[in-house]
C-alpha positions as CSV (number, residue, x, y, z in Angstrom):
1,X,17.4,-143.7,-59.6
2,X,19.9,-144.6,-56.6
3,X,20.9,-147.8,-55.2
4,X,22.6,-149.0,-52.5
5,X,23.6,-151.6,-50.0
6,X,24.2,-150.6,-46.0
7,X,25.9,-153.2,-44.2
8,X,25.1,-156.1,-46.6
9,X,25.3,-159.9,-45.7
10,X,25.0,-162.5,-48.3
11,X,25.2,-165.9,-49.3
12,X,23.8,-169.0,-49.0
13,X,22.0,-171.0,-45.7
14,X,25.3,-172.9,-44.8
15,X,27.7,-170.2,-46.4
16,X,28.0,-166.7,-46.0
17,X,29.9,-165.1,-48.9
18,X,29.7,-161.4,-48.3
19,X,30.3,-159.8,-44.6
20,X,28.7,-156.4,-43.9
21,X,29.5,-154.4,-47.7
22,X,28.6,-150.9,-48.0
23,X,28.8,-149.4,-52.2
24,X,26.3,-147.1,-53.8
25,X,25.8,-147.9,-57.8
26,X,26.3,-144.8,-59.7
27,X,23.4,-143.8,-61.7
28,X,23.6,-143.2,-65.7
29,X,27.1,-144.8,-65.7
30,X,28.6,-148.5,-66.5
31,X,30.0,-150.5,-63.2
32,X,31.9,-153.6,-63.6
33,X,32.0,-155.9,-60.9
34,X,35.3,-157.7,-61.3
35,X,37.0,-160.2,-59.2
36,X,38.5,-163.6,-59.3
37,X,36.4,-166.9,-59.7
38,X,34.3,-167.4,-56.3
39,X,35.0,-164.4,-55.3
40,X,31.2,-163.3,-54.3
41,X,30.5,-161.0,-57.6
42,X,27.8,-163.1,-59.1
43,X,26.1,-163.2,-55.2
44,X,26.6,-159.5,-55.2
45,X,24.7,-158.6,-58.1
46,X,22.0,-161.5,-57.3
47,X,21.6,-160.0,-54.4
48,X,21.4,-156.1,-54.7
49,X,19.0,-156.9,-57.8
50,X,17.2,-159.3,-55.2
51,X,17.1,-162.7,-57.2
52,X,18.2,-163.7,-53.7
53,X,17.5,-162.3,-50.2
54,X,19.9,-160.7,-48.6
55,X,21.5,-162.4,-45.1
56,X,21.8,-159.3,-43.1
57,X,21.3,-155.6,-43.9
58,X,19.9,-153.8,-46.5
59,X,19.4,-152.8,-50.1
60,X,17.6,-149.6,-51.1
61,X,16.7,-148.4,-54.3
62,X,15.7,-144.6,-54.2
63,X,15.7,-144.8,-50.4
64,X,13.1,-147.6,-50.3
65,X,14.3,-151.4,-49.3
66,X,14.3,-153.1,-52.6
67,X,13.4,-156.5,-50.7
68,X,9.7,-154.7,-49.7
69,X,8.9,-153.8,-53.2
70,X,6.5,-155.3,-55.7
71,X,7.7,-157.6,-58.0
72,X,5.7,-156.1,-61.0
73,X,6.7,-152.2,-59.6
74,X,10.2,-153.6,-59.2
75,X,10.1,-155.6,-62.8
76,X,9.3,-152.2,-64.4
77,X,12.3,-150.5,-62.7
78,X,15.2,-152.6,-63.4
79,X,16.0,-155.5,-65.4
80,X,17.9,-158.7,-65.1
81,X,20.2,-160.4,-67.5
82,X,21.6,-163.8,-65.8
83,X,24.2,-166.3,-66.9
84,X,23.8,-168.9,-69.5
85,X,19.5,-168.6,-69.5
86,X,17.8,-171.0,-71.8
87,X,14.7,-170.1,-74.1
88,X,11.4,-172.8,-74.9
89,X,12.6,-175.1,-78.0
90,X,10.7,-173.1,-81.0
91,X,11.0,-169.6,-79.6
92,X,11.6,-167.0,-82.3
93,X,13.7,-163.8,-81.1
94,X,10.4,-161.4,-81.8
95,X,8.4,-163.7,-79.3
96,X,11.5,-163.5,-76.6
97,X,11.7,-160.0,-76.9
98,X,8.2,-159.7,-76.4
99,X,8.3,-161.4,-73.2
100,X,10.0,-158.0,-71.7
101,X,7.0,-156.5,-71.7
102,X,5.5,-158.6,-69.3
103,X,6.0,-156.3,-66.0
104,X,3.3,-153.8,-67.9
105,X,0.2,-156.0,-68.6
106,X,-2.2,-157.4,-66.1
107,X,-2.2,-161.1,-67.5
108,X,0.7,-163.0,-69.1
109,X,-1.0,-163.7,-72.1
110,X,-2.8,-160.3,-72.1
111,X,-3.0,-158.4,-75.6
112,X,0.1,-156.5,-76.6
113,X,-0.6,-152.9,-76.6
114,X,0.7,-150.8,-79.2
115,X,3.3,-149.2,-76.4
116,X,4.1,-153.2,-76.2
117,X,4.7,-153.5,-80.5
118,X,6.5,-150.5,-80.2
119,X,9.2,-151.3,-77.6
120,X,9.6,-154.7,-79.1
121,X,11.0,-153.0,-82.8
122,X,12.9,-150.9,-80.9
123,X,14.7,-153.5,-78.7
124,X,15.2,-155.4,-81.8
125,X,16.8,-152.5,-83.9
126,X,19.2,-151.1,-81.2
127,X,20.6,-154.8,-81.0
128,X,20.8,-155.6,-84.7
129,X,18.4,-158.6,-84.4
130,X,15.4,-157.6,-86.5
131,X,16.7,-159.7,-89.7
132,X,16.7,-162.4,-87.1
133,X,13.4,-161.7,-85.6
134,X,11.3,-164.6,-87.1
135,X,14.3,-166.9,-86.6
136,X,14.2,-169.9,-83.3
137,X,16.5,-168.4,-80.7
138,X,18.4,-171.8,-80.5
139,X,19.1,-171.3,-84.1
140,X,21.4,-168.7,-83.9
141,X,25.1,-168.2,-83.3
142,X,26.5,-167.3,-79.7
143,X,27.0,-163.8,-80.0
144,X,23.6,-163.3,-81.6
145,X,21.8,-165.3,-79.3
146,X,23.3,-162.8,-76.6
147,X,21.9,-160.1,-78.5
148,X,18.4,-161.5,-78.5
149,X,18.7,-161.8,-74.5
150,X,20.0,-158.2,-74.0
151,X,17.0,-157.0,-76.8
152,X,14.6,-158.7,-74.3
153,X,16.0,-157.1,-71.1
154,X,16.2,-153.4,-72.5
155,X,12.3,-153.9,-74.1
156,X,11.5,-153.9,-70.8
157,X,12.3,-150.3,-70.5
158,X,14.0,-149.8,-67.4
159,X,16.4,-147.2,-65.4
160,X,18.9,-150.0,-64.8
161,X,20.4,-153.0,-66.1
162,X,22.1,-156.3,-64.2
163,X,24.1,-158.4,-66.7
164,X,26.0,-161.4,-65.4
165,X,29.1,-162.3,-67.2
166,X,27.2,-161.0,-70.6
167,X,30.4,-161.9,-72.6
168,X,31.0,-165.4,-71.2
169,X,31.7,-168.1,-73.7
170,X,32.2,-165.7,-76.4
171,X,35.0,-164.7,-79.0
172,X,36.7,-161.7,-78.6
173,X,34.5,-160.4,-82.0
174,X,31.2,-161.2,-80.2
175,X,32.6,-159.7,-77.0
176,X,33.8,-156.3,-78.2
177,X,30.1,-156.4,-80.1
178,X,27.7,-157.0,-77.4
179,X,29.9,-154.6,-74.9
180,X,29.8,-151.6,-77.4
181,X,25.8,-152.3,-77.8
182,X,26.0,-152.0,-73.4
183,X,28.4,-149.0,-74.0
184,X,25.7,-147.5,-76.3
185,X,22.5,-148.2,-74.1
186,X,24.2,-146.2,-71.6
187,X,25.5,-143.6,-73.9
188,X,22.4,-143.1,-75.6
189,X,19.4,-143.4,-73.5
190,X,21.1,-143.0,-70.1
191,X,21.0,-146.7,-68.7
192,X,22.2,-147.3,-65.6
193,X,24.4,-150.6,-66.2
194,X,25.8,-153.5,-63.6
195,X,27.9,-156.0,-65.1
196,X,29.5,-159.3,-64.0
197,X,32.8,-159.1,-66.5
198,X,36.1,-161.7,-66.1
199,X,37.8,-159.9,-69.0
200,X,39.8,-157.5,-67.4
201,X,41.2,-155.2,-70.3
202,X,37.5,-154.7,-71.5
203,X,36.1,-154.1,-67.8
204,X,38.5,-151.3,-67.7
205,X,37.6,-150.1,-71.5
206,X,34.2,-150.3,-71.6
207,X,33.4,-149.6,-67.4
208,X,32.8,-145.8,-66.0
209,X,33.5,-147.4,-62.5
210,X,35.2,-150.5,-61.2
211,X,34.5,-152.5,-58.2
212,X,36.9,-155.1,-57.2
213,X,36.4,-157.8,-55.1
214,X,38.2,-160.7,-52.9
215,X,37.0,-163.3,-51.1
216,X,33.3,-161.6,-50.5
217,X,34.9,-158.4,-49.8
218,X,35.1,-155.0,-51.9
219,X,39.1,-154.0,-51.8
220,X,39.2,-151.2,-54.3
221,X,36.5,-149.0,-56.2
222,X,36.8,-146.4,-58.6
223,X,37.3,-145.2,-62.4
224,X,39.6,-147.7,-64.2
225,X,42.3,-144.7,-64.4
226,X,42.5,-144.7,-60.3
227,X,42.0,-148.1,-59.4
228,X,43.4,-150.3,-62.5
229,X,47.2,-150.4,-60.8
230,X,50.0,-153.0,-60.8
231,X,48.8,-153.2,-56.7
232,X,45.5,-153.9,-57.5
233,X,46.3,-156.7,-59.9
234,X,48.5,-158.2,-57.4
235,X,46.0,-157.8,-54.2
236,X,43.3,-159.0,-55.9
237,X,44.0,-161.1,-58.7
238,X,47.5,-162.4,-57.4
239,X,49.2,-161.4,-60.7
240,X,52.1,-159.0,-61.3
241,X,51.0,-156.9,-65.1
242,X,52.5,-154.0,-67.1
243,X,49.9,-151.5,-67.3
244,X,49.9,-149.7,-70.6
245,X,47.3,-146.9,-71.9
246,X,45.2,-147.9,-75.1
247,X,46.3,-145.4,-77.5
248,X,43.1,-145.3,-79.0
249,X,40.8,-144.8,-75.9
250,X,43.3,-144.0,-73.4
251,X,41.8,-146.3,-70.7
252,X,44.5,-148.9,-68.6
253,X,45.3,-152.5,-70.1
254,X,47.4,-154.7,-68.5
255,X,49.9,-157.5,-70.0
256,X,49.5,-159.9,-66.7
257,X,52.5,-162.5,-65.6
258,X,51.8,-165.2,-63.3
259,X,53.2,-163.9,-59.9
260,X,52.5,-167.1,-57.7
261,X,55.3,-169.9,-57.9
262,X,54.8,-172.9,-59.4
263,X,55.6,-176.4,-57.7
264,X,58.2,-178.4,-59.8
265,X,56.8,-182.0,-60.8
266,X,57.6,-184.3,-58.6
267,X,59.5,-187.4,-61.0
268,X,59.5,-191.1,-59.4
């Protein structure tokens, strides 16, 4: 399944963030949309997974404008993982997850179908959750709460996966876990994966391809070995970094030094 943006504009009414991008998403790979804050990366991928219309020009997915197609036919296609979302007061992780099958019945409170029970226990094992199942989502810790979200996106059993800033807020344990359940998805069933990431060293690890942004515009694009360079740091992120291999995975980590000089305090 291909998608793509010709010539896109977006933003807001009295803003407009990003000024006629062209990128193609590559299919059964991981791409990490990285960038600093305000930088347009959150509007790209609200965008191109059309939470919000696009300004000017056009998304396609599989040739057709993604903006002209159903919702249900579009719900069953790709799936959407936003930042910080919030679950009813009481809601176990089972009755969450279930609500990913909600693209493939004709009512919202339709019957579950035994396809529906089926995808459910399989969302819940591949994310660890199902000893958490008949727990409240708002009982549990950050990083499992996470894990409850992503169980309920992938039960929705779609080609391709938006996740914005998946790892926000969490420690570096819970980080490293939820990003090597995305690495899996992909691995295993072929997922098609967009990500929202601020961590740069784990973008890089954990990312087939890397698009970097500035200021609503795409500057560099590529696998982390191309594009994750001392000049990319600097154009984008305004920081000067060693870049070092991990001797483990072999991908680029950088140690990052603040490049920009500081004022001196003013004393009266």
């Amino acid at each position: 399944m291909e998608l793509e943006a010709h010539n896109l504009r977006a933003g807001y009414e009295n803003a407009v963030i990003i000024e006629r991008m062209n990128l193609k998403i590559q299919a059964h790979r991981v791409t990490a949309l990285i960038g600093a804050n305000g930088c347009g990366k959150s509007t790209l991928l609200k965008t191109i997974c059309r939470i919000q219309p696009a300004l000017g020009g056009e998304v396609l997915l599989d040739g057709r404008p993604i903006h002209d197609e159903d919702s249900r036919t579009l719900a069953r296609k790709l799936a959407i993982l936003p930042q910080n979302p919030t679950a009813p007061s009481g809601l176990t992780v089972r009755e969450l997850v279930n609500y990913g099958r909600a693209p493939y019945r004709p009512r919202f409170f339709a019957r579950t179908t035994k396809k529906d029970r089926e995808m459910v226990e399989w969302a819940l094992a591949e994310t660890d959750m199902m000893e958490f199942a008949d727990r409240p989502v708002e009982a549990l810790s950050g990083g499992q709460r996470q894990r409850a979200w992503i169980a309920m996106t992938i039960a929705q059993d779609t080609e391709i996966l938006f996740l914005d800033e998946p790892t926000s807020f969490l420690d570096v344990a819970h980080q490293l876990d939820v990003l090597t359940l995305v690495r899996h998805l992909n691995q295993a069933y072929g997922k098609t994966i967009v990500m929202v990431i601020h961590e740069l060293n784990e973008a890089a690890r954990f990312a087939d391809h890397l698009l970097a942004m500035k200021k609503g515009q795409l500057l560099y694009e590529g696998a982390p070995a191309e594009i994750f360079t001392q000049d990319m740091l600097r154009t984008v992120f305004g920081i000067d970094a060693e870049i070092l291999r991990d001797p483990r995975s072999g991908s680029p980590y950088c140690i990052p030094y603040v490049q920009r000089e500081r004022k001196e305090p003013q004393h009266a």
